[in-house]
matplotlib code that plots the C-alpha trace (Angstrom):
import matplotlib.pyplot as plt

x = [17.2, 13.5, 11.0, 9.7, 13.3, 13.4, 10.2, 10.8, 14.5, 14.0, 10.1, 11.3, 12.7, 9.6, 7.9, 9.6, 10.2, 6.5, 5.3, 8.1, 6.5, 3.0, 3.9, 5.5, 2.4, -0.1, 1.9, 2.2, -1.2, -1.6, 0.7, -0.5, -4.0, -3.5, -0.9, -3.5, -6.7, -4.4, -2.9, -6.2, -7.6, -5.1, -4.3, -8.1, -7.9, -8.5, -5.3, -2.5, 0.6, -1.5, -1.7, 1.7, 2.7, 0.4, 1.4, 4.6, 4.8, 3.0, 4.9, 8.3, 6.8, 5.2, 8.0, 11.0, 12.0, 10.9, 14.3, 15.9, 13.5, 14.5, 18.0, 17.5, 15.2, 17.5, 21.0, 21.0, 18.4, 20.9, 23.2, 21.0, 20.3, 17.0, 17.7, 15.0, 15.3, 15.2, 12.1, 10.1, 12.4, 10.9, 7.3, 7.0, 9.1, 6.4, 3.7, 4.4, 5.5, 2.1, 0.2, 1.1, -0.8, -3.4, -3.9, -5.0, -7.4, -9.3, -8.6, -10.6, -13.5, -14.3, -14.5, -17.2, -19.4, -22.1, -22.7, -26.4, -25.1, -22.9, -25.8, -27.6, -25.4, -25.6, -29.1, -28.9, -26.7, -23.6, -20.5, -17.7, -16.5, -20.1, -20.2, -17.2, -18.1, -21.2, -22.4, -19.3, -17.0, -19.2, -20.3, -16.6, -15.3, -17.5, -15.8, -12.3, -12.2, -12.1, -8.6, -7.6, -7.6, -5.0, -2.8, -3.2, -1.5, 1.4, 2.4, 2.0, 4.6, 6.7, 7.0, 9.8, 12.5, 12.7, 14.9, 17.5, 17.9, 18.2, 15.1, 14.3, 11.5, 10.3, 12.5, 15.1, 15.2, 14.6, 18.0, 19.8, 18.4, 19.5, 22.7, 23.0, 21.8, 21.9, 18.4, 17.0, 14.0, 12.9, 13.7, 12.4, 9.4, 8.3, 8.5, 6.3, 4.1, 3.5, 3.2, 0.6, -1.5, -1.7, -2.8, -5.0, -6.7, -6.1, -6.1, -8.4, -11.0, -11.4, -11.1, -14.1, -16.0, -15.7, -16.9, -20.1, -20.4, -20.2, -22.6, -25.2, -25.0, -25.4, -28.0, -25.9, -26.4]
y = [18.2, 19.0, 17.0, 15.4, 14.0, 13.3, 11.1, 9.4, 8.6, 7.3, 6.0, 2.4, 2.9, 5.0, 1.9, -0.8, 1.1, 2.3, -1.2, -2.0, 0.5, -0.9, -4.5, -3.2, -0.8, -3.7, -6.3, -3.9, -3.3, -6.7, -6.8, -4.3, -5.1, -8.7, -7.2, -3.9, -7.1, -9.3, -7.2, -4.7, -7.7, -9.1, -5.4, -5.8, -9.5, -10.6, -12.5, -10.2, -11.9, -11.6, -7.9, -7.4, -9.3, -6.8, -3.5, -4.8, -5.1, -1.6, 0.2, -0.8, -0.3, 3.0, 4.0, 3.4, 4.8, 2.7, 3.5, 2.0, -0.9, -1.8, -1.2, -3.9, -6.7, -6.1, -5.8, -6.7, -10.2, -12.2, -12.2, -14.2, -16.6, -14.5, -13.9, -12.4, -11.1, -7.2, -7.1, -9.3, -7.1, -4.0, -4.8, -6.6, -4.2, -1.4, -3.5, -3.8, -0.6, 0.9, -2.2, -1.1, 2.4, 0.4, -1.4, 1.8, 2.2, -1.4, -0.8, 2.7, 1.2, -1.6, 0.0, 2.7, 0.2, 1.3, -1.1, -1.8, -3.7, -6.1, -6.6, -7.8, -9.6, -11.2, -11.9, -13.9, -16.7, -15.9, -16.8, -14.4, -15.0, -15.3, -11.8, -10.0, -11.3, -10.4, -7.7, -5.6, -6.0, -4.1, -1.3, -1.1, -1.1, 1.7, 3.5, 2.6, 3.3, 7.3, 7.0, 3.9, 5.7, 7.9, 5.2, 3.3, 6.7, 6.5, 2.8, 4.3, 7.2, 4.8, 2.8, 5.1, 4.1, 0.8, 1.9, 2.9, -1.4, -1.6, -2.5, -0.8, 0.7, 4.3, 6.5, 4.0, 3.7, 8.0, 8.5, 6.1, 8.7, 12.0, 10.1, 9.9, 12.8, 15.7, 16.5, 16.5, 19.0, 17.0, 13.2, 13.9, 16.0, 12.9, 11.0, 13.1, 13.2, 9.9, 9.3, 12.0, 10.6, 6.6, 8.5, 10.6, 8.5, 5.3, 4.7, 7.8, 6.9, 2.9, 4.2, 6.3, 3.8, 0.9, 3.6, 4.1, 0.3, -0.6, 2.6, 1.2, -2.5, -1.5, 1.3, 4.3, 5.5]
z = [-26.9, -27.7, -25.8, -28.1, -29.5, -25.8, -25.4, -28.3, -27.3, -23.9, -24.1, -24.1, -21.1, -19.1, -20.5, -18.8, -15.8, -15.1, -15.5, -13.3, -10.7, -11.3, -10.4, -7.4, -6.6, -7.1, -5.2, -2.4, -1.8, -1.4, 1.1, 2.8, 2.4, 4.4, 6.7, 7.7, 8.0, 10.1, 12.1, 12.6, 14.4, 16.3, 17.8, 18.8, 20.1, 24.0, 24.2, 25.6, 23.6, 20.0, 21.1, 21.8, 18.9, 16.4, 18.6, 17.9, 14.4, 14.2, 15.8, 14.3, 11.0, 11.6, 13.6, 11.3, 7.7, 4.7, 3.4, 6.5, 6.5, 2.4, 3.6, 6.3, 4.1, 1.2, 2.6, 6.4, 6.7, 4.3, 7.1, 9.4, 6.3, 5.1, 1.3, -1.0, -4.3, -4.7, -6.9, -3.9, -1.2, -2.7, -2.7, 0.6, 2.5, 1.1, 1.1, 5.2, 6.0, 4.6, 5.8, 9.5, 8.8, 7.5, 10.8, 12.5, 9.6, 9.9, 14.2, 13.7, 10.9, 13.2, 16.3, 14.6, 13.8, 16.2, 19.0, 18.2, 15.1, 17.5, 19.6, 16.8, 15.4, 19.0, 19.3, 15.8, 17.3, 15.1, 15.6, 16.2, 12.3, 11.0, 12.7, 11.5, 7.7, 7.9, 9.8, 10.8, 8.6, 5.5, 7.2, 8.2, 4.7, 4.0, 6.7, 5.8, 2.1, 1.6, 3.8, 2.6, -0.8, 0.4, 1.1, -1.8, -3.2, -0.9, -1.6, -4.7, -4.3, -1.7, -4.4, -6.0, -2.9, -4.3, -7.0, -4.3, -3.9, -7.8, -8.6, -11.9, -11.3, -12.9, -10.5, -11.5, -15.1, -14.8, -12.6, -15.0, -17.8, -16.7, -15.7, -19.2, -20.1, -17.5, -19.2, -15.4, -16.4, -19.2, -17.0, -13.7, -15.0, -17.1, -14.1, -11.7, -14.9, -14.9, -11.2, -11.2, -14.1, -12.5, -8.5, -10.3, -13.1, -11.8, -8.0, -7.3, -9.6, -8.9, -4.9, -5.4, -7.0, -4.7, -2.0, -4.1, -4.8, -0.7, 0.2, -1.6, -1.1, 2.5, 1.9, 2.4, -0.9]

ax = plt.figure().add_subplot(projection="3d")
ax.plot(x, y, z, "-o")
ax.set_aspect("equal")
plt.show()
């Protein structure tokens, strides 16, 4: 079959699957975003149990398989009465896998934020959150972002395991195709095609541009 013939066949069906994907993607990162804040600080909190609660989730996140971890939210928590649906099993079992990478990444930001700038904040009779939001946590953002880019392209490219609980995602709705087919040239290379395009032209770009966008409202630029 030609790939055009091909395209036009199956398009319906790269359609609903890559906004499928994007959903997932965008929910994710949301996930992950709160998950990296929350647990960033905690990790660097004085009380010993908050620690050990954040190290915790870190390490079992970082330390595991995201397929495993699907596996367990999807398959193995309704047995202890913890149902979720697989489109919110999908994205929240991303959305904290990647969020316990992110943790490092707020951990690391913060903690460059030279200590003249604490001091200061100090001397101005702030409080601890008055601090955070104002002084530290900026210039920390400015830090964070460049890496933080790359993992907005792996929840991106994590995304894709989801399928393997049925959600019908892109990788989905593409298995299903050559299923049908055998055309695995013509489905898969669609797929990567299309994965490629939204890292490259999507997530890259609007990265890049919040980095600019935070350098100068804190004078880097």
């Amino acid at each position: 079959m030609p790939y055009l013939e091909f395209l036009a066949t199956y398009s319906d069906r790269f359609i609903d699957g890559t906004l499928t994907t994007l959903g997932q993607f965008g929910l994710a990162v949301l996930v992950a975003t709160a998950a990296a804040l929350v647990s960033g600080l905690m990790k660097m909190a004085h009380s010993k149990p908050v620690r050990a609660i954040a190290i915790g989730y870190i390490e079992i996140f970082r330390g595991t398989s995201l397929l495993v971890q699907l596996y367990w939210f999807y398959f193995v928590l309704p047995l202890f009465g913890f149902t979720m649906e697989k489109f919110t099993a999908g994205f929240v079992t991303v959305g904290l896998c990647y969020g316990a990478y992110g943790a490092e990444l707020v951990r690391g930001a913060i903690q460059s934020v030279p200590q003249g700038q604490w001091e200061a904040a100090l001397a101005l009779n702030m409080t601890p959150a008055q601090r955070m939001r104002r002084i530290i946590l900026p210039q920390a953002l400015v830090t964070i972002l460049p890496p933080w880019g790359n993992l907005m392209v792996e929840i991106l490219k994590g995304t894709a395991l989801v399928a393997l609980i049925s959600v019908a995602d892109l990788m989905f709705e593409t298995r299903q195709i050559n299923n049908n087919t055998y055309l695995s040239a013509q489905a898969f290379g669609t797929a990567l095609i299309i994965y490629y395009i939204f890292a490259r032209f999507m997530v890259t770009p609007v990265m890049r541009w919040l980095e600019r966008v935070m350098a100068r409202k804190i004078g880097r630029s």
